[in-house]
VOPAGU-2260 file (C-alpha; in pm, 1 decimal, decimal comma):
REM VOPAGU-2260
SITE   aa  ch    i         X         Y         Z
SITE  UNK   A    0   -3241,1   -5149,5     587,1
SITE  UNK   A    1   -3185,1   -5372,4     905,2
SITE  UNK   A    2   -3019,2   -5211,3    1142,1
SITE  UNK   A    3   -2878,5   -5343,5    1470,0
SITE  UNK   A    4   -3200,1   -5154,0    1666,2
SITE  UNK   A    5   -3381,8   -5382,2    1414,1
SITE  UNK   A    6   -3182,2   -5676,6    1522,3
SITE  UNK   A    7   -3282,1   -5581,2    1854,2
SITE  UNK   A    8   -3641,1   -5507,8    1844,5
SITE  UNK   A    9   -3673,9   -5821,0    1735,6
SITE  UNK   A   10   -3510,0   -6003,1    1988,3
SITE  UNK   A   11   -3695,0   -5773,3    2277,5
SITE  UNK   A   12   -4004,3   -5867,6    2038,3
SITE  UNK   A   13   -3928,1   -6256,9    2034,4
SITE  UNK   A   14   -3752,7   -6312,7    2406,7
SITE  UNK   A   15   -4052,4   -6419,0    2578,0
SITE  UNK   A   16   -4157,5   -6708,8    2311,8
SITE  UNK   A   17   -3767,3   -6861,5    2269,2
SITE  UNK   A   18   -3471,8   -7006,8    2440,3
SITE  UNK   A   19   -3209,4   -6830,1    2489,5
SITE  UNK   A   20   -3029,9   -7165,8    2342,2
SITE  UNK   A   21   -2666,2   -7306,4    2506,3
SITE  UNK   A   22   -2313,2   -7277,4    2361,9
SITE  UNK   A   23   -2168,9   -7572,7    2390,3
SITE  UNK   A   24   -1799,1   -7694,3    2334,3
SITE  UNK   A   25   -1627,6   -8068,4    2287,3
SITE  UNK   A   26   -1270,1   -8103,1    2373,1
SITE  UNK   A   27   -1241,4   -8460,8    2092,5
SITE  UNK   A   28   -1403,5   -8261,5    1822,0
SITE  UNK   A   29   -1151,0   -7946,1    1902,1
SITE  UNK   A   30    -890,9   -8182,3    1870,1
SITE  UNK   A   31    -986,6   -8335,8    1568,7
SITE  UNK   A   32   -1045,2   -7936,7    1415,7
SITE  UNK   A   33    -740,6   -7796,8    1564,1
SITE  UNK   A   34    -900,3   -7546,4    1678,6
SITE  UNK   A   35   -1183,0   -7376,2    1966,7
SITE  UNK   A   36   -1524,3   -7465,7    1815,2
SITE  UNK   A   37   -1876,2   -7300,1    2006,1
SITE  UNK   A   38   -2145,4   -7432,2    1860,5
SITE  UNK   A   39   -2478,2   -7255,4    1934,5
SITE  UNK   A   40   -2724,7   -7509,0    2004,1
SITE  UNK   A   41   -3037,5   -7373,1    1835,0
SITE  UNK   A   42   -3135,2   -7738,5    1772,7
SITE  UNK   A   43   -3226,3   -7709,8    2111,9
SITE  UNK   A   44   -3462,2   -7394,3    2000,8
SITE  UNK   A   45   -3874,4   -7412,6    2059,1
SITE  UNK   A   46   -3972,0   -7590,5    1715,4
SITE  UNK   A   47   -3621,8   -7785,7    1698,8
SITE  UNK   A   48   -3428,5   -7463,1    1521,5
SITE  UNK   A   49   -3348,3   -7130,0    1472,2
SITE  UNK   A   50   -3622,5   -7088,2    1232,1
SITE  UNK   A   51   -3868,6   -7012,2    1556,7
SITE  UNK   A   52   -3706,8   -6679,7    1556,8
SITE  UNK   A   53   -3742,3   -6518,6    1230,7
SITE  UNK   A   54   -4085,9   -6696,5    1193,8
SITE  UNK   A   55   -4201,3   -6538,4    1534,5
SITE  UNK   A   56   -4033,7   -6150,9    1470,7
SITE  UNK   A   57   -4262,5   -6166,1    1159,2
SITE  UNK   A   58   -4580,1   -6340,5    1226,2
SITE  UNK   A   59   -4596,4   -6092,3    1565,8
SITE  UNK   A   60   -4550,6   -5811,7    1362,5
SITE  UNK   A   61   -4847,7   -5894,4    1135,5
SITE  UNK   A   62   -5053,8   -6017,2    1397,1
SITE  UNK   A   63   -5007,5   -5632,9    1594,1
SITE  UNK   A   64   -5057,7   -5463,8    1249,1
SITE  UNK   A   65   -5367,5   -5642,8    1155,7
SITE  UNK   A   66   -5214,0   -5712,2     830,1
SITE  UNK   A   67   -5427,3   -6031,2     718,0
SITE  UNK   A   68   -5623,4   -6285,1     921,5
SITE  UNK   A   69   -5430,1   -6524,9     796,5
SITE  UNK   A   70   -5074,9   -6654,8     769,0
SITE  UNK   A   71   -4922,8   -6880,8     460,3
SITE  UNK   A   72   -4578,0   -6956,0     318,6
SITE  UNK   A   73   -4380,3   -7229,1     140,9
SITE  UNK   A   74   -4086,8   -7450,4     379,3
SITE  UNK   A   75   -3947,6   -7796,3     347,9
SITE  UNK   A   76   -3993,2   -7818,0     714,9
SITE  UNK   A   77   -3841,7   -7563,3     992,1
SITE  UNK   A   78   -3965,6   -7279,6     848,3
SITE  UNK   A   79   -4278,5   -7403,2     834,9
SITE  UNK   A   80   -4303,0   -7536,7    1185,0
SITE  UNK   A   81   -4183,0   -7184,6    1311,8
SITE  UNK   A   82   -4484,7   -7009,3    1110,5
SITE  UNK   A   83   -4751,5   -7270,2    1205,5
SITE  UNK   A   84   -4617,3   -7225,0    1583,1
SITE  UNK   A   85   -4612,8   -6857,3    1564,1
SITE  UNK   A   86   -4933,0   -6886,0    1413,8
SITE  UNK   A   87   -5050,3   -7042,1    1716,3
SITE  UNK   A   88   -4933,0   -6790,3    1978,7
SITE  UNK   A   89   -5133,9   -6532,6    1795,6
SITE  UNK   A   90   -5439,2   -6722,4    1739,0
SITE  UNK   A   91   -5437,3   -6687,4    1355,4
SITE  UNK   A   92   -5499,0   -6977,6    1114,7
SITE  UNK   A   93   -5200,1   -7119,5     919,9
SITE  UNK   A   94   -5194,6   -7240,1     553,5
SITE  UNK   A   95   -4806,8   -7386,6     518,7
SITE  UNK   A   96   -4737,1   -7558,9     149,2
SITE  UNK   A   97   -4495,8   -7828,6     171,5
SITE  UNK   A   98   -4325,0   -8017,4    -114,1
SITE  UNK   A   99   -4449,2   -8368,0     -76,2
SITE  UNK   A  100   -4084,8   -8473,3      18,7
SITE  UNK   A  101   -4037,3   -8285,3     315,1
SITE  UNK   A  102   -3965,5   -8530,5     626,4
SITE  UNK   A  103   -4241,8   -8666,5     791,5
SITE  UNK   A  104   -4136,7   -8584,2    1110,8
SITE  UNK   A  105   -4165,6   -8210,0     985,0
SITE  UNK   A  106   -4514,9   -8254,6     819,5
SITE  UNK   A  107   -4617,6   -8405,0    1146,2
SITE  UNK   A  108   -4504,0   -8130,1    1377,6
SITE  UNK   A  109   -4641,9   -7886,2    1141,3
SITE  UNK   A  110   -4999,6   -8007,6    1152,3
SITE  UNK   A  111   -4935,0   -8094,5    1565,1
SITE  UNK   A  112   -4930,8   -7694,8    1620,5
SITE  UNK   A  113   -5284,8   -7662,1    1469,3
SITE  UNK   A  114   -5185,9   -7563,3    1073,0
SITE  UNK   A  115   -5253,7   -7697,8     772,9
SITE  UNK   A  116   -5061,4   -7898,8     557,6
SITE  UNK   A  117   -5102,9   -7833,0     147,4
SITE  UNK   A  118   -4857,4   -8052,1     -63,7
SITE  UNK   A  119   -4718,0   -7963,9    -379,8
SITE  UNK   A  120   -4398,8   -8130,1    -566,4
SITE  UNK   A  121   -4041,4   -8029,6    -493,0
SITE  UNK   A  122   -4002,8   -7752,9    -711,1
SITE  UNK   A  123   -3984,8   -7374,9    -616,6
SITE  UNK   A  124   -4230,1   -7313,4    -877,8
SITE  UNK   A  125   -4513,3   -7495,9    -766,0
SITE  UNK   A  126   -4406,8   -7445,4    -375,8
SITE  UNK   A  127   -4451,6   -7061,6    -491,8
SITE  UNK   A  128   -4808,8   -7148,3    -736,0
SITE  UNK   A  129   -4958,7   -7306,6    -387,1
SITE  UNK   A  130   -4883,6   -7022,3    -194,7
SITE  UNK   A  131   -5042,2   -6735,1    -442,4
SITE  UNK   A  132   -5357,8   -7052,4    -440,8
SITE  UNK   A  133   -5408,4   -6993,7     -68,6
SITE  UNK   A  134   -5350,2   -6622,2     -61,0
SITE  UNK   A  135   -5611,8   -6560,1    -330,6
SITE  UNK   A  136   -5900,7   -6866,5    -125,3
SITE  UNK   A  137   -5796,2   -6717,1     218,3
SITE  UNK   A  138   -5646,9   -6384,5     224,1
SITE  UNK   A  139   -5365,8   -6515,7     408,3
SITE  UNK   A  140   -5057,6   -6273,6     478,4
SITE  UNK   A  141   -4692,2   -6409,9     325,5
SITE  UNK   A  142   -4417,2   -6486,6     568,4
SITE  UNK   A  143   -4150,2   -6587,5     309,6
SITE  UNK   A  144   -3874,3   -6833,7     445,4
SITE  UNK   A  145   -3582,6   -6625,9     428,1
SITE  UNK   A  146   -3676,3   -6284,9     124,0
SITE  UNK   A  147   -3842,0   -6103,2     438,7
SITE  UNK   A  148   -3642,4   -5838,9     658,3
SITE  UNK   A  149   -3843,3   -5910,0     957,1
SITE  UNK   A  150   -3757,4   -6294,2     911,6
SITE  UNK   A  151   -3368,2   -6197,2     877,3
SITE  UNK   A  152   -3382,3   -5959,6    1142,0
SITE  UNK   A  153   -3500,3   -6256,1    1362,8
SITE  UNK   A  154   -3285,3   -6507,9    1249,2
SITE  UNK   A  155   -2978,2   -6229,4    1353,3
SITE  UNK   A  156   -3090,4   -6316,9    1697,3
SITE  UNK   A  157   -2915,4   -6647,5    1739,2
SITE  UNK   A  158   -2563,5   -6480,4    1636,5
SITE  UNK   A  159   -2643,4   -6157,2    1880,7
SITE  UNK   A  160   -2667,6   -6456,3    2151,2
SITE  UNK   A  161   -2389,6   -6593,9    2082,6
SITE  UNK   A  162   -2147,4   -6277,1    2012,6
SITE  UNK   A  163   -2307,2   -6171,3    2355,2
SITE  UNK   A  164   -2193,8   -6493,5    2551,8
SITE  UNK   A  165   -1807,0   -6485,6    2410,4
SITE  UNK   A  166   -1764,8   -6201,7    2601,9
SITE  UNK   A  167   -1664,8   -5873,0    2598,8
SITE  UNK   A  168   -1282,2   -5885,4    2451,1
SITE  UNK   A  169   -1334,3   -6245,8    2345,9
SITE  UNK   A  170   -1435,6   -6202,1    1985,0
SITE  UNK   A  171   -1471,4   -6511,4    1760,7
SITE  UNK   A  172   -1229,7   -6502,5    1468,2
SITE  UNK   A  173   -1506,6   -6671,4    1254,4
SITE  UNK   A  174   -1886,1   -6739,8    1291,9
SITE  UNK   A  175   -1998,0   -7000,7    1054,1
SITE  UNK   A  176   -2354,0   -7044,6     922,0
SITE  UNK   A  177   -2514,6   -7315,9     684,5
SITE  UNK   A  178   -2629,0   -7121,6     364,7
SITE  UNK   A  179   -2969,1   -7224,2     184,8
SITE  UNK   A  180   -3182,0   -6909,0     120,7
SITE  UNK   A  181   -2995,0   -6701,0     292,5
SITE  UNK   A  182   -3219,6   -6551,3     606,5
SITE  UNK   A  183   -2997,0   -6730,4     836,3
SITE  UNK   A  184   -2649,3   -6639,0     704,8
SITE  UNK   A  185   -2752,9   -6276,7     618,5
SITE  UNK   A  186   -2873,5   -6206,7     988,7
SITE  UNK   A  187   -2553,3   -6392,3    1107,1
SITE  UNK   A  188   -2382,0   -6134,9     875,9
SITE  UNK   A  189   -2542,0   -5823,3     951,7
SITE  UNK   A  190   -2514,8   -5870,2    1362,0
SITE  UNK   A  191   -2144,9   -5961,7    1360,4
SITE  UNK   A  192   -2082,8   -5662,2    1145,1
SITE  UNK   A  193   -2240,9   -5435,4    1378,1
SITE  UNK   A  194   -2150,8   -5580,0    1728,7
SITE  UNK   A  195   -1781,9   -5795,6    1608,6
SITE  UNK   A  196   -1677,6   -5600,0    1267,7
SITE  UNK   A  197   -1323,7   -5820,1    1324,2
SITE  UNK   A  198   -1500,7   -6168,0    1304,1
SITE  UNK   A  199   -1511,0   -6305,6     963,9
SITE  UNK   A  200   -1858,7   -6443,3     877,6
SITE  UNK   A  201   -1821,8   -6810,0     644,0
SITE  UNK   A  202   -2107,0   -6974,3     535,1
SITE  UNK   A  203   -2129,2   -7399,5     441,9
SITE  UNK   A  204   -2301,2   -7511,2     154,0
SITE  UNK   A  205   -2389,1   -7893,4       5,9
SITE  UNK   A  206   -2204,3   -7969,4    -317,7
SITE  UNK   A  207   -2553,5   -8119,6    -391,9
SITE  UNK   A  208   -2694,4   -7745,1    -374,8
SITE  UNK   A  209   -2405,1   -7533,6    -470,9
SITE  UNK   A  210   -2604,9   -7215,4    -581,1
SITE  UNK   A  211   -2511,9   -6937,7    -326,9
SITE  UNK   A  212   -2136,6   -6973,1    -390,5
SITE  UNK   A  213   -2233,8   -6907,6    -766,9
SITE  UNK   A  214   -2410,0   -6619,6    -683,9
SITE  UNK   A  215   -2202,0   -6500,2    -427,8
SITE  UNK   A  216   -1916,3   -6537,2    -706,0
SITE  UNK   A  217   -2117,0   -6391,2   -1015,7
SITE  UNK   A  218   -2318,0   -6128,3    -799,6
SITE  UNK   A  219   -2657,1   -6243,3    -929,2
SITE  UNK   A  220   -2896,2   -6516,6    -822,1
SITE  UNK   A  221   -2797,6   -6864,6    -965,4
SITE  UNK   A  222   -2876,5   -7222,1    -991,8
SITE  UNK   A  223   -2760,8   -7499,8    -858,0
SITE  UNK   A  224   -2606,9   -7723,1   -1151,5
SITE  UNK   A  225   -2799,8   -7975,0    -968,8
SITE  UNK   A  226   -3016,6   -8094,5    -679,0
SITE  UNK   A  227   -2906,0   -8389,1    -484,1
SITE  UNK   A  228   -2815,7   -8346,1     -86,0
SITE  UNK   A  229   -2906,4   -8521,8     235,4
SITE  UNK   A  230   -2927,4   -8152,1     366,6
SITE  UNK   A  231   -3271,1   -8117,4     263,6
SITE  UNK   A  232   -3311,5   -7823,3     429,8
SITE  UNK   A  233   -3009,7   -7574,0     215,5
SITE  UNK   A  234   -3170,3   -7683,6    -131,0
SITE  UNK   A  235   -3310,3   -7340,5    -181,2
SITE  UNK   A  236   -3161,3   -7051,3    -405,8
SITE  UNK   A  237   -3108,6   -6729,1    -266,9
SITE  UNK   A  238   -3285,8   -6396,9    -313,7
SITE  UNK   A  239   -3125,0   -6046,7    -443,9
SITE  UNK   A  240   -3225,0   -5927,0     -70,3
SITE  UNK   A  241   -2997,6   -6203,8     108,8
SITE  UNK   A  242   -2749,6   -6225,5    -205,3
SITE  UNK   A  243   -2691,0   -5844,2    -154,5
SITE  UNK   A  244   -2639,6   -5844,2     225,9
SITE  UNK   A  245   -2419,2   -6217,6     186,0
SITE  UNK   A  246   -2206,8   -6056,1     -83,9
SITE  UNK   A  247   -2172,4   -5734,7     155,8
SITE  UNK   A  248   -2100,6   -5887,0     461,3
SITE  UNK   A  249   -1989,4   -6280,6     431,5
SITE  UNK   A  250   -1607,0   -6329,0     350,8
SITE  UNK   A  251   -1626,8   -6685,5     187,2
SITE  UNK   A  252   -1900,0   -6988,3      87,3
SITE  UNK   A  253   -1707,9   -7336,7     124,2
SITE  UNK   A  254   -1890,8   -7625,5      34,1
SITE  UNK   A  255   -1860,5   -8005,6     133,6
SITE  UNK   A  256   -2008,3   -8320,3       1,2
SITE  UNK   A  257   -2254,8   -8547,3     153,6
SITE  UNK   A  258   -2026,7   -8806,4     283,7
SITE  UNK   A  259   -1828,6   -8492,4     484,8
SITE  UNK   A  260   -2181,0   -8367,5     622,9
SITE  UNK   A  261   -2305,6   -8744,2     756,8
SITE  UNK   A  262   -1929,4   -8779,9     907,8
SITE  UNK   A  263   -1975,8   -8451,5    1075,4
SITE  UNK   A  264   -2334,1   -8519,4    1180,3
SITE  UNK   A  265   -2192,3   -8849,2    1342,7
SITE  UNK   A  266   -1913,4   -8678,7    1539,7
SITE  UNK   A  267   -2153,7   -8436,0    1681,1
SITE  UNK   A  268   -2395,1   -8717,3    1749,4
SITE  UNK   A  269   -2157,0   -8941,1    1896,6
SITE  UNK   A  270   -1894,5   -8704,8    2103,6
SITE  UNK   A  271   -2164,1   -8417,9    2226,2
SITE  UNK   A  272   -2470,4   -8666,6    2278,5
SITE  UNK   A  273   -2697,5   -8427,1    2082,3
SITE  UNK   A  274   -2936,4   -8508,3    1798,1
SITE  UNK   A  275   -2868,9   -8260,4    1495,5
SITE  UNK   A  276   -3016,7   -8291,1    1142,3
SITE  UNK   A  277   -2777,8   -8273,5     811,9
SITE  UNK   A  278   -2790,6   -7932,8     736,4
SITE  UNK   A  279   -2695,6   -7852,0    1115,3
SITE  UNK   A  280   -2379,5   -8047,4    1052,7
SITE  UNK   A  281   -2273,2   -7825,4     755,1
SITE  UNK   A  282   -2075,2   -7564,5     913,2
SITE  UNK   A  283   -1866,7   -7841,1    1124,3
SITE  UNK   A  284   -1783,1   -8020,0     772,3
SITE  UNK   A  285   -1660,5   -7700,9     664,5
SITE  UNK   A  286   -1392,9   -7659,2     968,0
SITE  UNK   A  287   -1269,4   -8018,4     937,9
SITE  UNK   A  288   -1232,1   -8053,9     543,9
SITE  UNK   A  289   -1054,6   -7664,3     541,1
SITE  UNK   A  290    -860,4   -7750,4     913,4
SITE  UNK   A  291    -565,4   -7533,5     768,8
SITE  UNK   A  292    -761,2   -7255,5     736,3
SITE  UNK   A  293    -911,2   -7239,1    1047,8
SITE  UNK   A  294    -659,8   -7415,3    1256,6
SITE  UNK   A  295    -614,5   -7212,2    1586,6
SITE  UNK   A  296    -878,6   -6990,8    1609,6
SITE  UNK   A  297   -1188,9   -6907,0    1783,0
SITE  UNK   A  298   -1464,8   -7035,1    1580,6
SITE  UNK   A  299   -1872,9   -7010,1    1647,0
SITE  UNK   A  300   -2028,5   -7222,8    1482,2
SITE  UNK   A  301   -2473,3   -7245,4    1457,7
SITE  UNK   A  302   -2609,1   -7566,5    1513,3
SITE  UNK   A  303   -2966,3   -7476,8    1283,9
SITE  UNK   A  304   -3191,5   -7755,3    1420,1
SITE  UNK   A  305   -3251,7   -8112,1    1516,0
SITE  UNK   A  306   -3547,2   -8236,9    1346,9
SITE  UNK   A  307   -3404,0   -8542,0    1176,6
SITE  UNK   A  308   -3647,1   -8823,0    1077,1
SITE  UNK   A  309   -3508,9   -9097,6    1335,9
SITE  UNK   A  310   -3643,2   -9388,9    1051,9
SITE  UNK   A  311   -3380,3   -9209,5     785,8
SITE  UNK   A  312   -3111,6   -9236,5     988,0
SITE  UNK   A  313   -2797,1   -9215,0     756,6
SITE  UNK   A  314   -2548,0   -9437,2     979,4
């Protein structure tokens, strides 16, 4: 069970290796929204997102407990940066598989902190046969994506930050999180339960990966009817762990379609000056295609990450 003295050994745990990331706000885009938008700027994060944090909380942990002399998992990019990075703080070796899709500008970054790169094709099942390959040549330790509590416990950070920096008797009326696995949006879930039980937590999800609002419907782990999104980092299915906490804690799953997520990207590029990657612009797509449903209110929203391959540019 994560607790919120989880939540917050893992921020004292992670503190010295992150930035404690700004919340920014842009008068044209509340205008637009009808509403107070905070967006949490974790594409300003070491590693270019809020992955660093769940990826550090666990990778420290296994380093201090002598778990494996190795680390491995599977990522289509931020994850993986935030393992091979962690990695590198604690001196341990890094095996990341990667689908052979992933941005280049992730695979690059990836082998820049000292890890190596092992392709596969985009499917879950061989991203999970190259992992179990590694473990059994190297004896490296799994630090899964998002199906890990120390990983969600970290992730919780970046929604402690930001509940901390409203303000005491300032509480959002809604903290929105992208949904792809679920680490993020179950840590966003679990901290605003504990430290803002009145804030709703919504979660944005691609039309183009639409499996978590199936589950989150049905109560078991779906499928996606289909695979096609620009946000190439929410094309993974959930887990029963994060299903069980999302269904607990999250009060809705809206999703958008591409065209709403590159017009939101855009906005954010264009009015805050600030270089986000598609899933980032999720939540935001979410606020301005349901405006009547959050028009008024207090909204945080997390920006996830910035590392958007400038030669794929989709405007």
């Amino acid at each position: 069970m994560i607790t919120f003295d989880t939540i917050q050994d893992a921020h004292d745990r992670i503190r010295p290796y992150i930035h404690r990331t700004s919340v920014l706000t842009n008068q044209t885009i509340n205008d637009r929204a009808g509403a107070e938008l905070f967006f949490k700027c974790e594409n300003f994060q070491k590693i270019g997102a809020f992955k660093a944090r769940g990826g550090l909380n666990a990778v420290l942990q296994v380093a201090q407990n002598k778990e494996g002399v190795a680390i491995t998992t599977h990522s289509s990019g931020n994850h993986a940066q935030a393992v091979a990075f962690a990695a590198r703080q604690v001196g341990m070796p890094a095996y990341i598989v990667m689908p052979r899709t992933a941005p280049k500008v992730k695979k690059d970054a990836v082998l820049g902190y000292g890890a190596e790169v092992i392709e596969c094709e985009p499917t879950l099942d061989a991203r999970e046969a190259g992992v179990r390959e590694v473990m059994a040549r190297t004896g490296a330790v799994l630090v899964h994506p998002f199906d890990d509590d120390r990983v969600i416990a970290g992730q919780a950070t970046a929604a402690k930050e930001l509940i901390e920096d409203a303000g005491e008797g300032h509480p959002f009326d809604v903290i929105l999180a992208p949904v792809g696995g679920g680490g993020l949006l179950s840590g966003t879930a679990l901290v605003t339960h504990y430290m803002s039980p009145i804030t709703r937590v919504i979660a944005g999800e691609p039309e183009g990966a639409a499996d978590a609002i199936l589950s989150f419907r049905s109560g078991r782990v779906e499928k996606a009817p289909y695979i096609n999104t620009i946000a190439d980092g929410l094309m993974t299915s959930l887990s029963e762990r994060t299903l069980s906490i999302i269904r607990a804690h999250v009060t809705d799953i809206l999703t958008v379609s591409d065209a709403e997520i590159v017009a939101a990207m855009r906005l954010i590029w264009e009015r805050m000056k600030i270089i986000i990657e598609p899933s980032c612009a999720v939540p935001l797509a979410v606020v301005l295609k349901h405006k009547d449903q959050f028009a008024g209110q207090k909204i945080g929203l997390i920006l996830t990450g910035g590392n958007v391959d400038l030669g794929k540019l989709p405007f």
